[in-house]
C-alpha positions as CSV (number, residue, x, y, z in Angstrom):
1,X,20.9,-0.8,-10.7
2,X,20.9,-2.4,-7.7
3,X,17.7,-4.8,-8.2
4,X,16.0,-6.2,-10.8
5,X,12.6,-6.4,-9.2
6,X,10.9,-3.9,-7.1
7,X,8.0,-4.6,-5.2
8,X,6.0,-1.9,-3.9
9,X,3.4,-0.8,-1.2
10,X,0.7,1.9,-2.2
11,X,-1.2,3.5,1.3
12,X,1.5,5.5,2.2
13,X,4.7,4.2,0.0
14,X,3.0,5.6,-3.6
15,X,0.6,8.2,-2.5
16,X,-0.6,10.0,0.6
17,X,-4.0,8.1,0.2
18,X,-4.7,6.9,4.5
19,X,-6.5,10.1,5.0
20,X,-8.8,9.7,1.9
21,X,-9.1,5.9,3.3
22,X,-10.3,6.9,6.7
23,X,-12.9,10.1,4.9
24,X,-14.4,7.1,3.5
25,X,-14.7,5.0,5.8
26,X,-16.4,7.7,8.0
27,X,-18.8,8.7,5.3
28,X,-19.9,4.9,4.6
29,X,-19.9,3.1,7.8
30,X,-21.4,6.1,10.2
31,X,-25.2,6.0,8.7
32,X,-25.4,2.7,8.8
33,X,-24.0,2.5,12.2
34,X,-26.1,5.7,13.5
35,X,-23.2,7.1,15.9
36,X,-19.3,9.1,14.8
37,X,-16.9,6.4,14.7
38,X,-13.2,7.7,15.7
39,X,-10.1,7.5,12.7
40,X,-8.4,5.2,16.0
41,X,-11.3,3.3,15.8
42,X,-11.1,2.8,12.0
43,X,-7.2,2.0,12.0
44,X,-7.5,-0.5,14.5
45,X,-9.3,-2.6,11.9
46,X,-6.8,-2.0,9.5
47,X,-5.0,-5.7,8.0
48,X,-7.7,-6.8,5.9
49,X,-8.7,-5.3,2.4
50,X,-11.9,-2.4,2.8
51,X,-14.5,-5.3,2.7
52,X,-12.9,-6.8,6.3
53,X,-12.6,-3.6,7.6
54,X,-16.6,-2.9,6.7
55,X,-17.2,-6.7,8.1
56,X,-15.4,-6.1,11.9
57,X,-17.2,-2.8,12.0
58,X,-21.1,-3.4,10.4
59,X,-21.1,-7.2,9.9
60,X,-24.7,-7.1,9.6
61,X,-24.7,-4.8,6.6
62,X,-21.4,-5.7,4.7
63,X,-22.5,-5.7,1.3
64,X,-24.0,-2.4,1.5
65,X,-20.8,-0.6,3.6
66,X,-18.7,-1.9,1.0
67,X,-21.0,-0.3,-1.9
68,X,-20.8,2.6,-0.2
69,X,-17.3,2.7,0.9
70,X,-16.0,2.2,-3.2
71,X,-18.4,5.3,-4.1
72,X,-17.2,7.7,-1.7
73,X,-13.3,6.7,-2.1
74,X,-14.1,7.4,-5.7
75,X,-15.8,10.5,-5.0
76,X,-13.7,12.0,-2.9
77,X,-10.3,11.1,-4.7
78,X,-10.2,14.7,-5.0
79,X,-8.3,14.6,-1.7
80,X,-5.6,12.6,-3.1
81,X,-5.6,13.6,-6.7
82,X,-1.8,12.5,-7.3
83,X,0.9,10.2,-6.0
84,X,4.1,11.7,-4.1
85,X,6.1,14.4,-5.9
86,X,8.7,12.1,-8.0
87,X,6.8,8.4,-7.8
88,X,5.9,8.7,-11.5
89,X,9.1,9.8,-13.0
90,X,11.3,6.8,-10.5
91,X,8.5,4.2,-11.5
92,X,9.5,5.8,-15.1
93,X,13.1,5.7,-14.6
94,X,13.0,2.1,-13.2
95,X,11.3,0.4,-16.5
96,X,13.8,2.3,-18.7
97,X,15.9,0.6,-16.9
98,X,14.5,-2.9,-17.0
99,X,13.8,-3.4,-12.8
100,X,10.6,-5.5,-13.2
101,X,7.9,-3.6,-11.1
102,X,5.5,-5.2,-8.7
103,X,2.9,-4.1,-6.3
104,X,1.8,-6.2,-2.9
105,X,-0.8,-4.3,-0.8
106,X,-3.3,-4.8,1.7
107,X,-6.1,-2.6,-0.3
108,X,-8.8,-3.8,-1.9
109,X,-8.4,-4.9,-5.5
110,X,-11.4,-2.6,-6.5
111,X,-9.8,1.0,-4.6
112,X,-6.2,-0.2,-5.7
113,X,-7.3,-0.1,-9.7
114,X,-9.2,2.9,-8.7
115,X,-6.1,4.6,-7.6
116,X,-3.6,3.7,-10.2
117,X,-5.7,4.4,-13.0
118,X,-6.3,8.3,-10.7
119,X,-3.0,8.6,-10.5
120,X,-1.5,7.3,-14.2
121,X,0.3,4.5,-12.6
122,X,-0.9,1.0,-13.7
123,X,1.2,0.5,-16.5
124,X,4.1,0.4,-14.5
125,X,3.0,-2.8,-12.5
126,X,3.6,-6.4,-14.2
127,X,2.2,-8.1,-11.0
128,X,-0.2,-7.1,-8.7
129,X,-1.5,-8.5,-5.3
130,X,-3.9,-6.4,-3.2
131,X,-5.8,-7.5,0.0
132,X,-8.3,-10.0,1.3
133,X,-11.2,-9.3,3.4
134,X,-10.4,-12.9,5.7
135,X,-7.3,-11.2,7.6
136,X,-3.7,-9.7,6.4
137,X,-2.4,-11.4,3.7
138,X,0.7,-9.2,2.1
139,X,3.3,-12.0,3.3
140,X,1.5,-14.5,1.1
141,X,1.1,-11.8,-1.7
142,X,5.2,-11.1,-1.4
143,X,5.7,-14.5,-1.9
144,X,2.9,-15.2,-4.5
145,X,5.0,-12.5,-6.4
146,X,8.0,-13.7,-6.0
147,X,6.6,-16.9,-7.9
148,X,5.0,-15.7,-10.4
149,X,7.7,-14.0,-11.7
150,X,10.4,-16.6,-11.3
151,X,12.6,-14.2,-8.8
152,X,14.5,-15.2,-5.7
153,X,13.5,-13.4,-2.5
154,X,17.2,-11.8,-1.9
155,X,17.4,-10.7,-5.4
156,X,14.5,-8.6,-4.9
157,X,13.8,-5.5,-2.8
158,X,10.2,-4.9,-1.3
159,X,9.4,-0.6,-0.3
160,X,7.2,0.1,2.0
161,X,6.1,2.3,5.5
162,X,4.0,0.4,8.1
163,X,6.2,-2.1,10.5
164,X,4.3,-4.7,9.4
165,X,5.8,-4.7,6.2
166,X,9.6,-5.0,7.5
167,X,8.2,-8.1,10.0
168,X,6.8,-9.6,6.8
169,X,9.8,-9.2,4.9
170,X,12.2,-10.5,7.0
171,X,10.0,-13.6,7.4
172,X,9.9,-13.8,3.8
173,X,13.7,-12.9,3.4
174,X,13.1,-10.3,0.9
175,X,15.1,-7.0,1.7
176,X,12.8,-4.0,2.5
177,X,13.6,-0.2,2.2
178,X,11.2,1.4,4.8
179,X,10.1,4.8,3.8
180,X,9.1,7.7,6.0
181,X,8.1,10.2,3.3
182,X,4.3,9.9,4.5
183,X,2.9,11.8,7.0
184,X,1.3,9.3,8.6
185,X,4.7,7.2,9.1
186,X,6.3,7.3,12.3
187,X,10.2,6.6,11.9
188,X,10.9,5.9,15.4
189,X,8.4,3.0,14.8
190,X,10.3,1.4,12.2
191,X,13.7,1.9,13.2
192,X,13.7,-1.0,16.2
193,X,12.7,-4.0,13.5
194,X,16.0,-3.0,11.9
195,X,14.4,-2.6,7.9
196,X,17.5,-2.8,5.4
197,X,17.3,0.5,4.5
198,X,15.3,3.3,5.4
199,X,14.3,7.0,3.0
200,X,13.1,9.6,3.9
201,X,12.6,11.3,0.2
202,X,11.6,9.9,-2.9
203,X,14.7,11.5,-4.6
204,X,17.2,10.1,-1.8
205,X,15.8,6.6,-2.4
206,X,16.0,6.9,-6.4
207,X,19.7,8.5,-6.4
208,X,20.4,5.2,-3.8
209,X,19.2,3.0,-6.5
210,X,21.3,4.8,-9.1
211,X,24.0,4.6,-7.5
């Protein structure tokens, strides 16, 4: 095995979930707001956990967007019922294997237990470090990581899809394997910031870490 800890995104990296995010969003912040808000419009806030998305779009009415928000993800996990084909069985593989498992992401710690527990994941994940409503955080939670369990950055490898993540990674000096298996992942957006490595299927990026 080529790494003894993995640390891994979720939106996008474990499950296909940015479509049920932005459903969400739509059905919470729109009544409160009185007018359709656009999925470019939602995105744009994106950085934050759900709460600072629901604060740069209704400040006036956080606490009850945020309420709202956490009931319709849950409702409507129906549209994400399960993570990518062959997540569970490499998170699987990976433990049998003795790679410690972590998770960093900019979610909210409320729809990222939500999630795991939808899609039989949690037990998988020693540490876990979701978002903050205050602004992007995943750089500090990489390296909060990184701390708790006692691991140097270059021994590790971090997986993940948005460009942020590789221009947080190579900040923190933790390889990343970018992944395009998403729909919502553009590769010709992460190719220029030069990630490590980059997948394109869950099974080409387990029989790489076989190897």
């Amino acid at each position: 095995m080529k790494f003894n800890t993995i640390i891994f995104d979720l939106d996008g990296t474990l499950a296909d979930t940015l479509p049920l995010c932005i459903a969400a969003f739509k059905k919470s912040v729109e009544p409160l707001l009185g007018k359709e808000i656009s999925d470019k419009e939602i995105i744009a806030t994106f950085g934050p956990s759900e709460e600072g998305t629901i604060r740069r779009l209704i400040p006036t009415q956080e606490e009850a967007g945020v309420q709202a928000y956490l009931q319709h993800y849950a409702d409507m996990h129906h549209m994400c019922p399960a993570p990518f084909p062959g997540i569970a069985g490499l998170l699987k593989y990976l433990r049998a294997n003795g790679v410690r498992l972590a998770m960093v992401t900019g979610k909210g710690i409320h729809s990222t237990r939500l999630s795991l527990q939808q899609f039989g994941l949690a037990q998988y994940f020693e540490v876990l470090e979701t978002g903050k409503p205050e602004g992007p955080d995943k750089i500090n939670g990489i390296r909060r990581v990184l701390a708790k369990l006692n691991m140097p950055a270059a021994e590790c490898l971090y997986v993940g899809d948005a460009p942020s993540d590789i221009k947080y990674c190579k900040e923190v000096g933790i390889p990343i394997a970018a992944v395009t298996w998403a729909s919502t992942t553009n590769a010709e957006e992460l190719l220029p910031l030069n990630p490590e490595w980059m997948f394109s299927s869950v099974t080409e990026f387990k029989n790489w870490l076989a190897e």
